[in-house]
One Martini backbone bead per residue (centre of mass of N, CA, C, O) as a GRO file, in nm:
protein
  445
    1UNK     BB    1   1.284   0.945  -3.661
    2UNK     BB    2   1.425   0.718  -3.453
    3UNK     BB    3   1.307   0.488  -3.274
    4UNK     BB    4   1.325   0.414  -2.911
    5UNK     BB    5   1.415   0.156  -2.787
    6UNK     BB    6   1.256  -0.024  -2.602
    7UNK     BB    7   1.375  -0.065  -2.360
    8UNK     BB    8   1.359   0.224  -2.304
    9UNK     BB    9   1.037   0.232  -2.267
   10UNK     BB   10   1.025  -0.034  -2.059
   11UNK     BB   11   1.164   0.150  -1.823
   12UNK     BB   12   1.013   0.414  -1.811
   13UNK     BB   13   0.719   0.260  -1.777
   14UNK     BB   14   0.817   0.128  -1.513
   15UNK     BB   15   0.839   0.378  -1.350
   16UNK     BB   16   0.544   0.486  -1.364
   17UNK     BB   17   0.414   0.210  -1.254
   18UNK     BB   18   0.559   0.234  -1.004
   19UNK     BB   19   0.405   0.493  -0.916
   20UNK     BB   20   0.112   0.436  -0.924
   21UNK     BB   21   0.165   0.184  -0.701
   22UNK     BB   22   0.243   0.469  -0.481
   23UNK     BB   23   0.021   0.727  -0.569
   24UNK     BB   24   0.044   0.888  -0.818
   25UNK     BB   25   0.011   1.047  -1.105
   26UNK     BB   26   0.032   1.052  -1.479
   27UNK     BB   27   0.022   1.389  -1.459
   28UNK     BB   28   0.319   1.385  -1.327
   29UNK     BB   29   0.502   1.147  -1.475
   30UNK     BB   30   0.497   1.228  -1.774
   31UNK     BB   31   0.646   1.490  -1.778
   32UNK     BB   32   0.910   1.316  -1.644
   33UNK     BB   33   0.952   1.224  -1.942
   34UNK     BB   34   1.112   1.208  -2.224
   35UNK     BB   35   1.003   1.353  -2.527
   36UNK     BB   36   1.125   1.083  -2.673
   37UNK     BB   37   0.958   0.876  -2.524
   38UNK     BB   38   0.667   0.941  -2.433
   39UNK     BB   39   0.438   0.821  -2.658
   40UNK     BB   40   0.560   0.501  -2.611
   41UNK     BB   41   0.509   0.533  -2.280
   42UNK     BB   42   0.207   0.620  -2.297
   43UNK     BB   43   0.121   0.361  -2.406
   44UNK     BB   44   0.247   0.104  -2.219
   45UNK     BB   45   0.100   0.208  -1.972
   46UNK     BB   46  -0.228   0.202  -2.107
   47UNK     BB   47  -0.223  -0.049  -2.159
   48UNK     BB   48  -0.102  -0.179  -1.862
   49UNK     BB   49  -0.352  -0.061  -1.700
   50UNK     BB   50  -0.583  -0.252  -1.833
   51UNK     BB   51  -0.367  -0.525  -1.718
   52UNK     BB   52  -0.310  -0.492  -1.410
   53UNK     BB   53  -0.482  -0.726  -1.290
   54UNK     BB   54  -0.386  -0.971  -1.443
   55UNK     BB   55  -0.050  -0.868  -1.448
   56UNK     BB   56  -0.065  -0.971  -1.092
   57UNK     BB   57  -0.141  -1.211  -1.075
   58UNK     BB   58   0.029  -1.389  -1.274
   59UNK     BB   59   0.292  -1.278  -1.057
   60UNK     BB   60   0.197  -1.451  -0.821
   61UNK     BB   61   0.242  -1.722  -0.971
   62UNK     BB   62   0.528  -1.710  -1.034
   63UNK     BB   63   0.631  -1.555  -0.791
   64UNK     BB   64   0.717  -1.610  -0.448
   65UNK     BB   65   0.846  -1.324  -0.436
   66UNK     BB   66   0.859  -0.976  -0.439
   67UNK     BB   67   0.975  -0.763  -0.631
   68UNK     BB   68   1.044  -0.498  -0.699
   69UNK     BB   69   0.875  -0.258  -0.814
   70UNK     BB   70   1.064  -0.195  -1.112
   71UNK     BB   71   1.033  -0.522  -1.179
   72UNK     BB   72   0.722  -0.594  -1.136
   73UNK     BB   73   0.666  -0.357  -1.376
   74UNK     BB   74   0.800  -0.477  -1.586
   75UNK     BB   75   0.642  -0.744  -1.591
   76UNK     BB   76   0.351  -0.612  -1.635
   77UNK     BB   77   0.377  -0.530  -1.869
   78UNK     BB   78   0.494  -0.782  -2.043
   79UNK     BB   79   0.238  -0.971  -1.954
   80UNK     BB   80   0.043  -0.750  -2.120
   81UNK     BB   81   0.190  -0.816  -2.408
   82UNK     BB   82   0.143  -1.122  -2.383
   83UNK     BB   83  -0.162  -1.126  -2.388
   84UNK     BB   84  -0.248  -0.931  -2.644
   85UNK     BB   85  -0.023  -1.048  -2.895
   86UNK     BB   86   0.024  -0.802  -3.120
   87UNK     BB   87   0.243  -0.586  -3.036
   88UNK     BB   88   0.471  -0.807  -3.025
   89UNK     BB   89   0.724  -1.037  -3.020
   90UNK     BB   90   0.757  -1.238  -2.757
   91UNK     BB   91   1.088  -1.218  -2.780
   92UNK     BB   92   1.082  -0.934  -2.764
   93UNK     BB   93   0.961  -0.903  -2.466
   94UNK     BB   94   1.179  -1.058  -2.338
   95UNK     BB   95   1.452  -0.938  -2.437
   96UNK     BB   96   1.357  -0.636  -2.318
   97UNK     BB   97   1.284  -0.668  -2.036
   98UNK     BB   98   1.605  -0.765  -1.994
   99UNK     BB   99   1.737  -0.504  -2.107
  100UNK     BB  100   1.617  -0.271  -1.913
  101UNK     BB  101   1.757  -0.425  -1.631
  102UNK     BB  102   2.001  -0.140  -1.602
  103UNK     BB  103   1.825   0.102  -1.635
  104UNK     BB  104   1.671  -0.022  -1.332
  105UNK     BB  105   1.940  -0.135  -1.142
  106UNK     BB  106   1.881  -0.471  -1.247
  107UNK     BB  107   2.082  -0.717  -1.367
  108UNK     BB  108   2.086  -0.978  -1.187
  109UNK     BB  109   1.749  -1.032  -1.258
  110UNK     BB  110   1.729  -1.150  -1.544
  111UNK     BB  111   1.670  -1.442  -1.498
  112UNK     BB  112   1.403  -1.430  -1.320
  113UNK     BB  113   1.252  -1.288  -1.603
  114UNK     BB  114   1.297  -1.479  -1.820
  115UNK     BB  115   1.156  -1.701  -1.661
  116UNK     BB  116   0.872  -1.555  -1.605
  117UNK     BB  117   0.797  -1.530  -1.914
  118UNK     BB  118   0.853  -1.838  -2.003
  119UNK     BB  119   0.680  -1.964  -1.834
  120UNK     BB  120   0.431  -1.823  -1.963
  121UNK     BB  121   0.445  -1.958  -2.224
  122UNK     BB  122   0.393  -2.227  -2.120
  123UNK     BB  123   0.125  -2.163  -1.920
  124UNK     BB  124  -0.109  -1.974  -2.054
  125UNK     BB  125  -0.343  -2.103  -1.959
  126UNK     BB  126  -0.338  -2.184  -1.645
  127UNK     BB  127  -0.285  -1.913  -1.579
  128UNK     BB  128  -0.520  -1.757  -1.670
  129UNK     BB  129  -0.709  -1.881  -1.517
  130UNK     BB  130  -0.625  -1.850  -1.200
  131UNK     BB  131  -0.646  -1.532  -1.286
  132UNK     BB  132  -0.923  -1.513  -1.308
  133UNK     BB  133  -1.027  -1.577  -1.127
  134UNK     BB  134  -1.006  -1.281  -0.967
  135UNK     BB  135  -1.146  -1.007  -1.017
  136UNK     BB  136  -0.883  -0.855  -1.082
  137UNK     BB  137  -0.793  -1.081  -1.316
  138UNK     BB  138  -1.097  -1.027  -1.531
  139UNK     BB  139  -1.141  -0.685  -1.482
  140UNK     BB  140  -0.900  -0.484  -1.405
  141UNK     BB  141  -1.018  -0.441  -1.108
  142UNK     BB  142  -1.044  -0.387  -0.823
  143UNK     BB  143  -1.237  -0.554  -0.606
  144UNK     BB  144  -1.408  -0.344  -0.488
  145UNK     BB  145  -1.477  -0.208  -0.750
  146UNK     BB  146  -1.660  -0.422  -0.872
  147UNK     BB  147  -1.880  -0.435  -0.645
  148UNK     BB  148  -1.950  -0.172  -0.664
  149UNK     BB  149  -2.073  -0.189  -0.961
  150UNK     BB  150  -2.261  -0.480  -0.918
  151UNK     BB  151  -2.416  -0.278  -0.667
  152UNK     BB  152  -2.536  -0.048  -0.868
  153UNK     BB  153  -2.518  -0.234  -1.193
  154UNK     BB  154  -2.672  -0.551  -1.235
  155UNK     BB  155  -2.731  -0.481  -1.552
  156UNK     BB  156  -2.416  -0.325  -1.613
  157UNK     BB  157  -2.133  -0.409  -1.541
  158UNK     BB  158  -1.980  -0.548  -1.750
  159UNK     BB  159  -1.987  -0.359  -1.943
  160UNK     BB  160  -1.842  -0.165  -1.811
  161UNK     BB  161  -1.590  -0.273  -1.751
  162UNK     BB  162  -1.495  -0.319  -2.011
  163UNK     BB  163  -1.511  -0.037  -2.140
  164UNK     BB  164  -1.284   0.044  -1.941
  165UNK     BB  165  -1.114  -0.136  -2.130
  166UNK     BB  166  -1.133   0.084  -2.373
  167UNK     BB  167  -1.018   0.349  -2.578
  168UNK     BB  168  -1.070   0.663  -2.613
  169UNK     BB  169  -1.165   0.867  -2.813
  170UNK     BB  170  -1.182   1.157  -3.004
  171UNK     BB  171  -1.362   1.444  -2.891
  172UNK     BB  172  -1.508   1.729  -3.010
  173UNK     BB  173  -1.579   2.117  -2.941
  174UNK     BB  174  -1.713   2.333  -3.131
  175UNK     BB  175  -1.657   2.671  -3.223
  176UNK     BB  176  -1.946   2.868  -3.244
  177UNK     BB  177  -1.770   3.174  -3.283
  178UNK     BB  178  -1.555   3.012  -3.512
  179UNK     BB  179  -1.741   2.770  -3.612
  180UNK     BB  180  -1.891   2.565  -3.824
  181UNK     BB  181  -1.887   2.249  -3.823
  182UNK     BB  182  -1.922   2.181  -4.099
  183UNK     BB  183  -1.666   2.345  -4.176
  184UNK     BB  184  -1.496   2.155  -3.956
  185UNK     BB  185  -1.491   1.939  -4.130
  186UNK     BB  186  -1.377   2.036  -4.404
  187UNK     BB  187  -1.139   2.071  -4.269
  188UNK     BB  188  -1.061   1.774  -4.248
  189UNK     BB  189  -1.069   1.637  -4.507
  190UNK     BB  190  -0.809   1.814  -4.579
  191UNK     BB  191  -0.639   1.634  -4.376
  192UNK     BB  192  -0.749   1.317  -4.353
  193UNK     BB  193  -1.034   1.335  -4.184
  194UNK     BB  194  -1.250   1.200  -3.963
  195UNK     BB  195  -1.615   1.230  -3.853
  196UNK     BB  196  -1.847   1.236  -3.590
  197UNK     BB  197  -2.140   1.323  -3.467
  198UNK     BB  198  -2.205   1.476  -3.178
  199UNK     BB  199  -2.464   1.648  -3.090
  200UNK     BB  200  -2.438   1.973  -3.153
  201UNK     BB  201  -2.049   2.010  -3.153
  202UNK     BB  202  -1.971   1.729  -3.187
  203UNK     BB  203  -1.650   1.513  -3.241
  204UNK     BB  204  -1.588   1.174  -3.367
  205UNK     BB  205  -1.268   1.041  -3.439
  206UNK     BB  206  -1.155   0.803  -3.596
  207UNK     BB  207  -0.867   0.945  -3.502
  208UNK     BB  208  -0.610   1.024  -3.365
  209UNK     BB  209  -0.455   1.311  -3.290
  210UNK     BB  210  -0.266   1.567  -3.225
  211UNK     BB  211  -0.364   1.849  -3.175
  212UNK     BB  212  -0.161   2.056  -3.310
  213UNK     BB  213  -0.331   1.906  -3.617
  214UNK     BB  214  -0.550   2.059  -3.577
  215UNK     BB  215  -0.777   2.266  -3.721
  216UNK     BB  216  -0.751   2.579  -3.545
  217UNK     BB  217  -0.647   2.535  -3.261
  218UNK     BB  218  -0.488   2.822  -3.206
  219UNK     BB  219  -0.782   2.961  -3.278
  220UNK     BB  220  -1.019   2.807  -3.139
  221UNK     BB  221  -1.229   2.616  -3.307
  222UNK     BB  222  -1.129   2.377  -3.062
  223UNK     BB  223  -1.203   2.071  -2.800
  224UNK     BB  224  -1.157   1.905  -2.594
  225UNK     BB  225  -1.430   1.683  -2.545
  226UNK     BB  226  -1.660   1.492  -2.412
  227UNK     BB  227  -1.956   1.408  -2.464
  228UNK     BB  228  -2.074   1.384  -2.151
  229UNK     BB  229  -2.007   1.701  -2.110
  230UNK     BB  230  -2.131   1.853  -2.329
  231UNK     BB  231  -2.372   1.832  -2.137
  232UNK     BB  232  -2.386   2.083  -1.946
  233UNK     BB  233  -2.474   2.334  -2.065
  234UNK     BB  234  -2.735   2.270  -2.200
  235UNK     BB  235  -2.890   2.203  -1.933
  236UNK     BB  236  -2.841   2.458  -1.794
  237UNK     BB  237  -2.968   2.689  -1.971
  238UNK     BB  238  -3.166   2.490  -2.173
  239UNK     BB  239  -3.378   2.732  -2.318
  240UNK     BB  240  -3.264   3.018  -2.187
  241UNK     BB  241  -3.069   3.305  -2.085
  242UNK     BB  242  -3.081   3.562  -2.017
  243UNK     BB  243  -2.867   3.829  -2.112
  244UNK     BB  244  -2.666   3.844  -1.881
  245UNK     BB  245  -2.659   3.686  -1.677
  246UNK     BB  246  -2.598   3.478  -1.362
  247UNK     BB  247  -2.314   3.271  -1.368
  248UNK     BB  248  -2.209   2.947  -1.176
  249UNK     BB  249  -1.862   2.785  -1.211
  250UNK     BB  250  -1.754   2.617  -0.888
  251UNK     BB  251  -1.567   2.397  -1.076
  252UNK     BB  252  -1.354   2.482  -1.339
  253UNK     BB  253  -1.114   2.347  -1.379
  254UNK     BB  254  -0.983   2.417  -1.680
  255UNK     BB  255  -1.251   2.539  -1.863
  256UNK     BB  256  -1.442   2.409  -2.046
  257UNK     BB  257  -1.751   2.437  -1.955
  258UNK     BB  258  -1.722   2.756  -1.935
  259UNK     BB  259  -1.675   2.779  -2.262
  260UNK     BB  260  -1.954   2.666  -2.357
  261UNK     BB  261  -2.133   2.868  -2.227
  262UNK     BB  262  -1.976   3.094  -2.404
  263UNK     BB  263  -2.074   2.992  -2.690
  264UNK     BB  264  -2.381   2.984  -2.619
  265UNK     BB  265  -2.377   3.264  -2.447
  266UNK     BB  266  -2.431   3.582  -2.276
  267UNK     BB  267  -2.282   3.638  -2.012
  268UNK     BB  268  -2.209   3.619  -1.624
  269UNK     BB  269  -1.896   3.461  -1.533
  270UNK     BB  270  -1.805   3.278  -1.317
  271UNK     BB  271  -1.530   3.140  -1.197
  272UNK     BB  272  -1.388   2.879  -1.018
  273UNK     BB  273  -1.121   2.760  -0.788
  274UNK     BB  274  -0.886   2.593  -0.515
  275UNK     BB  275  -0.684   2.606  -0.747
  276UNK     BB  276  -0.435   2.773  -0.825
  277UNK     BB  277  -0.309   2.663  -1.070
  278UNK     BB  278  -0.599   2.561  -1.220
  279UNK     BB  279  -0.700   2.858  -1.270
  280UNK     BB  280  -0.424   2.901  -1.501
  281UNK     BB  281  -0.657   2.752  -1.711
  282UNK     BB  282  -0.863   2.910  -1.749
  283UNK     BB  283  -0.694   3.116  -1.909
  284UNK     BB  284  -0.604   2.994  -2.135
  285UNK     BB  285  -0.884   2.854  -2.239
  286UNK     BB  286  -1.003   3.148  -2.316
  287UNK     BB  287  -0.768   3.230  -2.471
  288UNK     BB  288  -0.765   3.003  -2.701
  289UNK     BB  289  -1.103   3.066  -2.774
  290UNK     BB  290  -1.144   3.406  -2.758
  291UNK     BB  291  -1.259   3.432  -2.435
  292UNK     BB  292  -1.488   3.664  -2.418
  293UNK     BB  293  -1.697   3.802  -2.594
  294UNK     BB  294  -1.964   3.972  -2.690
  295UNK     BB  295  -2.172   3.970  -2.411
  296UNK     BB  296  -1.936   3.949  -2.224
  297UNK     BB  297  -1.847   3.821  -1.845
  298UNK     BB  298  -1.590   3.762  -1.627
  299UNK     BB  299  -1.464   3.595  -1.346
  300UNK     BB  300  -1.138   3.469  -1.226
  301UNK     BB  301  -1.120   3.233  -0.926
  302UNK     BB  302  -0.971   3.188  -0.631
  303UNK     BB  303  -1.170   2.951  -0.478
  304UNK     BB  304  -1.382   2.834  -0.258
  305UNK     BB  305  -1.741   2.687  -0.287
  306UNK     BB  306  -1.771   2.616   0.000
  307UNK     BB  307  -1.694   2.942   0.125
  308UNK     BB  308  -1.852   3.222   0.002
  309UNK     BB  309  -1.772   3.477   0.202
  310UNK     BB  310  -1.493   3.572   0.071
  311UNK     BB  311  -1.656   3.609  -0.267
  312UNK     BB  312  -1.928   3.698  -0.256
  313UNK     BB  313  -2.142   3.960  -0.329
  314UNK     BB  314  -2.487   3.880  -0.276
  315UNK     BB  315  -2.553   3.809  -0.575
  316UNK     BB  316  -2.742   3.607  -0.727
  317UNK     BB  317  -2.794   3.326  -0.918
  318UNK     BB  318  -2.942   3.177  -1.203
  319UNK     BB  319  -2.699   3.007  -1.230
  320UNK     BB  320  -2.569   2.645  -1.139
  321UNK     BB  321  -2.210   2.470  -1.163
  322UNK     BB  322  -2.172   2.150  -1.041
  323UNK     BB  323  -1.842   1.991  -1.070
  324UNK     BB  324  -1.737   1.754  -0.857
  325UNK     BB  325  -1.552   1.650  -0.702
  326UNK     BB  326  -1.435   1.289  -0.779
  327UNK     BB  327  -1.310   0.959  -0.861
  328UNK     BB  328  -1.349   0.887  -1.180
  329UNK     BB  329  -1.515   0.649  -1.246
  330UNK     BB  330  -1.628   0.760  -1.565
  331UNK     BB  331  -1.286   0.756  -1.730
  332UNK     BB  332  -1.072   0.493  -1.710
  333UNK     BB  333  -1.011   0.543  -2.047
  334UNK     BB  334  -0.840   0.798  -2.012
  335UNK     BB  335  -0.784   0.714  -1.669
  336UNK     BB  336  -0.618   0.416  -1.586
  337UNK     BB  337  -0.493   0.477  -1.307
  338UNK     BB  338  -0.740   0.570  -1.120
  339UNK     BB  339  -0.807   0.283  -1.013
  340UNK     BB  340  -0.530   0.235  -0.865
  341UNK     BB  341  -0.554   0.496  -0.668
  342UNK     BB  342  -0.794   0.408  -0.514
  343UNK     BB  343  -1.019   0.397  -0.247
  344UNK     BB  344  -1.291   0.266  -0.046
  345UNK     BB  345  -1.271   0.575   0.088
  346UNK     BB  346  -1.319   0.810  -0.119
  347UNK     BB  347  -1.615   0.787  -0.180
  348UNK     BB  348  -1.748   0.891   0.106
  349UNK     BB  349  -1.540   1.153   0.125
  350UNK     BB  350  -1.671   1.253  -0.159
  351UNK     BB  351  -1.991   1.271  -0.091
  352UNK     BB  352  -1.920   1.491   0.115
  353UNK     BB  353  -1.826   1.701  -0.019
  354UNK     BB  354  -2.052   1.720  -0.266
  355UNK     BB  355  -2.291   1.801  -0.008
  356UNK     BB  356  -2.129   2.070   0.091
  357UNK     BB  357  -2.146   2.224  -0.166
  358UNK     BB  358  -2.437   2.211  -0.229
  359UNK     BB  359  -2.526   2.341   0.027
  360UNK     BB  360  -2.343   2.634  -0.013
  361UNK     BB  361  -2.493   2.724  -0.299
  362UNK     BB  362  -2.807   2.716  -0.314
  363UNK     BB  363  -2.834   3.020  -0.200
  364UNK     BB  364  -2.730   3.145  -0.422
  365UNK     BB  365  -2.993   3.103  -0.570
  366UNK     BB  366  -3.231   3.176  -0.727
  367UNK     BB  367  -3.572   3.208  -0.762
  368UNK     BB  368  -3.593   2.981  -1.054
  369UNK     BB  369  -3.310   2.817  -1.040
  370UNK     BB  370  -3.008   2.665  -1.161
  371UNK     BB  371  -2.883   2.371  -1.068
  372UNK     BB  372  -2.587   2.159  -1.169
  373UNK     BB  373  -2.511   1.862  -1.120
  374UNK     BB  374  -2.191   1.678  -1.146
  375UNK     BB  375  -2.049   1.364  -1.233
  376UNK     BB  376  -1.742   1.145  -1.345
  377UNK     BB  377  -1.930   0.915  -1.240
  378UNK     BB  378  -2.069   0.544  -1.137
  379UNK     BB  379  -2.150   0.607  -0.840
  380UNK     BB  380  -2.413   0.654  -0.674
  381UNK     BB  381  -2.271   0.805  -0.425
  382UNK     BB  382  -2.213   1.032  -0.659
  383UNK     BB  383  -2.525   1.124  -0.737
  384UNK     BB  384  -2.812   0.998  -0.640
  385UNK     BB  385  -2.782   1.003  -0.330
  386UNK     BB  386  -2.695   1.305  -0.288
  387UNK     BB  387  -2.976   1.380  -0.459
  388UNK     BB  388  -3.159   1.276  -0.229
  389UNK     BB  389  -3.078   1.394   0.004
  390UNK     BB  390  -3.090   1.643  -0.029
  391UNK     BB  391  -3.435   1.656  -0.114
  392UNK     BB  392  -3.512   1.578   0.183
  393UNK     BB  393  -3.382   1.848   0.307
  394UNK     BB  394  -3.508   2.057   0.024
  395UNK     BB  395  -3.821   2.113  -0.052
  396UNK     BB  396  -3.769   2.371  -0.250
  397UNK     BB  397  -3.654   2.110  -0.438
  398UNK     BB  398  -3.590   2.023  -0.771
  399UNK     BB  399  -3.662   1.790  -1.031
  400UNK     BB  400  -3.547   1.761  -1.331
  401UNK     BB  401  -3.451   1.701  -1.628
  402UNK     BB  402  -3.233   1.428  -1.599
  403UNK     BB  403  -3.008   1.184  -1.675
  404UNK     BB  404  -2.828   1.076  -1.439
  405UNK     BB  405  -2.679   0.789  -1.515
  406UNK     BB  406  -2.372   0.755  -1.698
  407UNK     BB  407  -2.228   0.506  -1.885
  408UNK     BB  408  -1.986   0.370  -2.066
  409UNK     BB  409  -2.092   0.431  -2.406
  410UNK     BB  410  -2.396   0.615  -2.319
  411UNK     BB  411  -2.576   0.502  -2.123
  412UNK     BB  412  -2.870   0.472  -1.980
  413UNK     BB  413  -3.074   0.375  -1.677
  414UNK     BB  414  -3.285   0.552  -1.756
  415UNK     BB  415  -3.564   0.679  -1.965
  416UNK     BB  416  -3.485   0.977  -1.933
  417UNK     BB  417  -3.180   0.930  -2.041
  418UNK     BB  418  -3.250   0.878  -2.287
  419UNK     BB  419  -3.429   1.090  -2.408
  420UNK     BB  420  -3.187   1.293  -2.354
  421UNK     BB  421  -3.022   1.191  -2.545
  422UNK     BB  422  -3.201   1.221  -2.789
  423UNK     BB  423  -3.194   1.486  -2.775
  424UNK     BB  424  -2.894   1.566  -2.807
  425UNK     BB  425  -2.783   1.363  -3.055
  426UNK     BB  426  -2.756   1.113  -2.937
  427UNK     BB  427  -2.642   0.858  -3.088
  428UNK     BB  428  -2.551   0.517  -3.086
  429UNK     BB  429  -2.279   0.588  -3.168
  430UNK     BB  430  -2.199   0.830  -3.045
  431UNK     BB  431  -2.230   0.682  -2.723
  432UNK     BB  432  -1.959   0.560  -2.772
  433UNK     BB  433  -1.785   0.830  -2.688
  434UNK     BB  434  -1.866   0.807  -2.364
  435UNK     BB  435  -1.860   0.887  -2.079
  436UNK     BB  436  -1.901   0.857  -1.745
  437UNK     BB  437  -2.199   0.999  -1.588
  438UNK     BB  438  -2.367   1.275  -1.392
  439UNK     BB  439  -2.697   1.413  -1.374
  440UNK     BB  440  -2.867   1.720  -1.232
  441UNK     BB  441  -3.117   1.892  -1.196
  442UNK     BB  442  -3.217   2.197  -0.996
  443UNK     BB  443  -3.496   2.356  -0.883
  444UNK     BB  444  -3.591   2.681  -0.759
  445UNK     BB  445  -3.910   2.774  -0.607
   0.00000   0.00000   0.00000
């Protein structure tokens, strides 16, 4: 099948960039996308989402006023095309995103395009210097947003911004209710695909594919899931828990770490989530992975877990895992939107959020019993500071071995992040397949 015209896709996808910097979110945008347009959009998209600090700075300097929404977005796309250099040849993206402003409504402005794209080939040394001296065209990420991130990892922010521009690998977790890891290799290799172990149960492809094309997607063999969530089963089960327990997953929508749980022991598995839609996510997820399995037992609810009172039946749980809804901000190279859509007033509107969480779930849990926080954020507002203000509030409780901040590419800020992830088999190769995130295990006396 003839891919469609670039322009096509350009046009496409510059309406996409200038939702998102409506507010939008790309989780919304794509899926309203053709079909057919769609995986080249959504390529071209988060190209652009990676380098719109650098392509928005240099749009300030080439026009002196700014253009429509869907023309500022269309030169932001060809702006970041033209500097990563490699993808098209230049004359190809200037004459391309000239062709697309018809299908924008805006063929006037043709001229005006044309004009800031070749000053820019004209000028790309100059224009490039100018556009970084400033934190979001140097690091493409809004300035509160570097500010904040050099205040909170003073020796590792830059690794940190940097690695949120680069693609994030394929990562895979092997259900081992239906199939032992290792013969799930050998069943990529006969699709001629590779994969490196992370974890336990992880893996990481060396090329991504449509899961549609992976090795027993349907009959529920594997899913997607990052190296670094992967890791909230174990940290929570532990040594293990005596078989049919009670556990409560908190905010569980989509149902990833759900299903790991119940990969990994035979549970009684409350799965809750605040979101209707999100759900029957949750049900889809337990559907295709073929769970819960024999020795296991669900009840997937509707419900607010910040509001105990009208879901709880009275019987603590032995364990609880608390995933908090947070600024997402240890994911962005996975969803490069995130950056452009955050404010700086969301980190405390959320960290105050998962504080009243943890409050109200503490109380459900048993004597003797382990709750997870986790968030996949990078922002320590979302993660130690929380769990040092809980632990100063209940002094019933403590901290386990935890890993702390984890930030993208798998590094841990304390050593003993590094230690469990050590346990873990996150070996050094293998933690670069991983996501930003925060983990506490906290015990109660």
């Amino acid at each position: 099948m003839e891919a469609p015209p670039l322009s096509h896709q350009m046009a496409a996808a510059a309406r996409c960039i200038a939702g998102v910097h409506a507010g939008h979110s790309l989780t919304e945008l794509l899926p309203a996308v053709p079909a057919g347009l769609r995986p080249g959009v959504q390529a071209l998209v988060f190209d652009t989402l990676r380098q719109a600090g650098t392509a928005r700075e240099l749009l300030r300097h080439l026009a002196e006023r700014a253009p429509p929404p869907r023309v500022a977005a269309l030169l932001e796309l060809a702006l970041a095309l033209l500097v990563q250099g490699n993808a098209y040849p230049e004359h190809t993206v200037v004459d391309q995103a000239v062709q697309a402003l018809p299908l924008l409504r805006a063929p006037a402005l043709r001229g005006f395009v044309n004009a800031c794209l070749r000053r820019f080939l004209r000028e790309r040394p100059a224009l490039l210097e100018r556009a970084h001296a400033h934190p979001q065209g140097r690091w493409n990420h809004p300035a509160w947003w570097v500010q904040r991130v050099q205040n909170d990892h003073p020796l590792q922010w830059a690794e940190l911004l940097e690695a949120d521009n680069v693609a994030a690998p394929l990562v895979l977790r092997v259900n081992r209710r239906q199939i032992t890891r290792a013969d799930y290799l050998a069943q990529l290799v006969l699709q001629g695909l590779s994969a490196e172990p992370i974890g336990t149960e992880g893996l990481v492809l060396q090329r991504a594919v449509p899961v549609q094309q992976l090795p027993g997607w349907d009959a529920g063999w594997v899913s997607v899931q990052d190296g670094a969530a992967q890791l909230a089963a174990p940290l929570l089960l532990g040594a293990g828990l005596r078989p049919g327990a009670r556990v409560l997953d908190a905010c569980a929508a989509p149902g990833g770490k759900s299903a790991h749980l119940l990969e990994l022991a035979d549970l009684e598995l409350w799965a809750l989530d605040a979101d209707a839609h999100r759900v029957g996510r949750i049900h889809e997820t337990l559907q295709r992975l073929r769970l819960p399995a024999a020795g296991s037992a669900v009840q997937v609810r509707h419900a607010d877990a910040a509001e105990p009172a009208p879901w709880w039946d009275g019987r603590p749980f032995e364990a609880i895992l608390l995933d908090a809804p947070c600024t997402a901000s240890g994911i962005v190279r996975r969803h490069p939107d995130v950056r452009w859509l955050r404010r700086p007033g969301d980190v405390e509107r959320l960290a105050a959020q998962q504080a009243r969480l943890l409050r109200a779930l503490w109380p459900l849990l048993a004597p003797g019993g382990r709750l997870l926080y986790a968030t996949c954020s990078v922002f320590r507002a979302e993660g130690e500071q929380v769990v040092a203000a809980f632990l100063r509030q209940h002094p019933q409780a403590r901290l386990g071995p935890s890993p702390g901040h984890l930030l993208p590419g798998g590094r841990a800020t304390t050593p003993a992040g590094d230690a469990l992830l050590a346990a873990h088999a996150m070996g050094d190769n293998a933690r670069r397949g991983m996501d930003g995130f925060f983990y506490a295990l906290l015990l109660k006396g």
